[in-house]
C-alpha positions as CSV (number, residue, x, y, z in Angstrom):
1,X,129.1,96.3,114.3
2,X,128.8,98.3,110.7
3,X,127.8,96.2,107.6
4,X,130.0,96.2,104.8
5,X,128.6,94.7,101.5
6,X,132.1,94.0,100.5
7,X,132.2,91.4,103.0
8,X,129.2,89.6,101.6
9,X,131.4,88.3,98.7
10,X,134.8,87.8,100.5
11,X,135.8,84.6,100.9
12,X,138.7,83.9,103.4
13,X,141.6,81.2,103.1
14,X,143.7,80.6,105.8
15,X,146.6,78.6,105.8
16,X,149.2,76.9,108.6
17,X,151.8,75.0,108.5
18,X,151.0,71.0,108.1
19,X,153.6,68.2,107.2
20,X,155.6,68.5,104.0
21,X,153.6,71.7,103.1
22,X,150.3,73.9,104.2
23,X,146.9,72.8,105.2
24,X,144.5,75.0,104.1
25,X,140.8,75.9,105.0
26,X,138.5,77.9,102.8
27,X,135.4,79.8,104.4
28,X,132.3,80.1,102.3
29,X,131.8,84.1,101.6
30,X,128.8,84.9,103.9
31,X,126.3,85.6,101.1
32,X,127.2,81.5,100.2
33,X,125.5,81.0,103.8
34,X,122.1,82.6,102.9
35,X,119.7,79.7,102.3
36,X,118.6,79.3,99.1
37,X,115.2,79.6,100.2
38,X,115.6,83.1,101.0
39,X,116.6,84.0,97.4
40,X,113.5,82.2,95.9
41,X,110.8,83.8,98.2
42,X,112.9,87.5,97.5
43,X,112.2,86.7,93.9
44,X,109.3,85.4,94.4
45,X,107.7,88.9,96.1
46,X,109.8,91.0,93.3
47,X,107.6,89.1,90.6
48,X,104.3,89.0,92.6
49,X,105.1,93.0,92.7
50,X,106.0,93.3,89.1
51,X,102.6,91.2,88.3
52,X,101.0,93.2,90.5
53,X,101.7,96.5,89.1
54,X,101.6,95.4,85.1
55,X,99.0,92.7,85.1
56,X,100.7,91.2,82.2
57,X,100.4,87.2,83.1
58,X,96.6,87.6,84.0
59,X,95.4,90.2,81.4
60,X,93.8,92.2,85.0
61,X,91.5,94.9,83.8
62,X,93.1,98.6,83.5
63,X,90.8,100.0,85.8
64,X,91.6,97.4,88.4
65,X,95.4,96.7,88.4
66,X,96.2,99.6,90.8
67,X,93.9,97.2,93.5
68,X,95.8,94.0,91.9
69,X,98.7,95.4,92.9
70,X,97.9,97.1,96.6
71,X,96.7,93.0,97.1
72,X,100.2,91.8,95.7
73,X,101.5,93.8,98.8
74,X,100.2,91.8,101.0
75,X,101.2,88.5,99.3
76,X,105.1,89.8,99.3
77,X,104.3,90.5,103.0
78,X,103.2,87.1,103.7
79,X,106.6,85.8,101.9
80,X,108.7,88.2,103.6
81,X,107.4,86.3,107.2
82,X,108.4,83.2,105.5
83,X,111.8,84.7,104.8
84,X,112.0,85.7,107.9
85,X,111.4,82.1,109.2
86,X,114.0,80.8,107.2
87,X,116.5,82.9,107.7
88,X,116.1,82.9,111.7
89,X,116.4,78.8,111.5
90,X,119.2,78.5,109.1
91,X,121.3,81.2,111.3
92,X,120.6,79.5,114.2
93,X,122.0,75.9,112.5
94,X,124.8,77.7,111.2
95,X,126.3,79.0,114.0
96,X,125.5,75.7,116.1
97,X,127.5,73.4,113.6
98,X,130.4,76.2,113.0
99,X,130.9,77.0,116.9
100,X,130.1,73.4,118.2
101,X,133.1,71.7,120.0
102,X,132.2,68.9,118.1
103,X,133.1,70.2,114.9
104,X,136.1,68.2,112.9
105,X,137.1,71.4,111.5
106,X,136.8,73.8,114.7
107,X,138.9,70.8,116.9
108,X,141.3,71.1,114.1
109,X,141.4,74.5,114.2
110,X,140.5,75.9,117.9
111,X,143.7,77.2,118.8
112,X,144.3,79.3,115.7
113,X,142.9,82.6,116.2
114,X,143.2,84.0,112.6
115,X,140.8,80.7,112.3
116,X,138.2,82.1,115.5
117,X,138.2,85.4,114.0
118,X,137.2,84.7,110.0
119,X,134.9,82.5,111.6
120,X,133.2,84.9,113.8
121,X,133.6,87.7,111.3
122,X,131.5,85.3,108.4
123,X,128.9,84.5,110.9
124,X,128.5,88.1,112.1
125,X,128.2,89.3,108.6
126,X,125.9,86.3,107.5
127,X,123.5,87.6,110.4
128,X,123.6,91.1,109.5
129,X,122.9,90.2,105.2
130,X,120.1,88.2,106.6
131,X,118.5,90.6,109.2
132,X,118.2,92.8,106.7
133,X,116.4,91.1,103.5
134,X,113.1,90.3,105.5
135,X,112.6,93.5,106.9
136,X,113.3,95.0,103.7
137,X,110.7,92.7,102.1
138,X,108.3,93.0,104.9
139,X,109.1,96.9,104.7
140,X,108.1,96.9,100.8
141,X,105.2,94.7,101.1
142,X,103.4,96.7,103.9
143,X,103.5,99.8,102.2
144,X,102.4,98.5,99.2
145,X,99.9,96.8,100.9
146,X,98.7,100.0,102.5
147,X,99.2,103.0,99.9
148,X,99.9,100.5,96.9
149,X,96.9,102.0,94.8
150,X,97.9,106.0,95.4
151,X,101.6,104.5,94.4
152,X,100.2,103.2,90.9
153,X,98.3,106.1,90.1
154,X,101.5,108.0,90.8
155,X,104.3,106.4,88.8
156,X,101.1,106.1,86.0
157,X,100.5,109.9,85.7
158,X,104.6,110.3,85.6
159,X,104.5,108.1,83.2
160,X,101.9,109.5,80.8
């Protein structure tokens, strides 16, 4: 399946015949689905990094940031594990409490296809979003981590 970001923010209303009028149901856009927990830690690692690399919060020694921020690397790859660990779990609820028979909505809704396929399509793209953010972070974090003082004394002789 092929990951389209403009499905991240899409959210889908579908409607049916009910009564006097129409009955409605309104899924969440998938990014709504990411736990928020995910969000902090990715913010989280961005401002470890940016600490990291300026030393601005703890006044770190100029001769020593580039080490400060090859060690930050392996904090953000810490919190990408811990994004990874959230994610998994929260994924794994979702889909239980959306697909379960026992559902209020998906008894309401079972027989209404447009209804199975938003729902599989938000859950699919949910997955995908959140696949990707640990291994990005994980990604960053390792390399940094690894080659994080060659990468500061890079960007500071292009810089100077």
């Amino acid at each position: 399946m092929a990951f389209k970001w403009s499905k991240l923010f899409k959210k889908t209303v579908l409607e049916r015949p009910a009564g006097n009028g129409k009955e409605k149901l309104t899924f969440p856009s998938a990014i709504e689905t990411i736990p928020l927990t995910v969000w902090i830690l990715t913010l989280l690692s961005a401002l470890i990094l940016t600490e990291g690399y300026f030393g601005i919060l703890f006044q770190i020694k100029a001769d020593t940031v580039k080490y400060w921020f090859q060690r930050s690397g392996s904090l953000v790859t810490i919190l990408g594990i811990l994004v990874e660990i959230s994610v998994s779990s929260r994924m794994e609820n979702i889909k239980a409490n959306w697909l379960s028979p026992q559902s209020f909505i998906h008894n309401m809704w079972r027989n209404d296809t447009d209804y199975r396929k938003a729902q599989a399509d938000i859950i699919d793209t949910a997955v995908l979003a959140t696949k990707y953010i640990p291994v990005i972070v994980i990604a960053i974090g390792t390399i940094i981590w690894g080659y994080g003082d060659m990468i500061h004394d890079l960007f500071s002789r292009i810089n100077t």
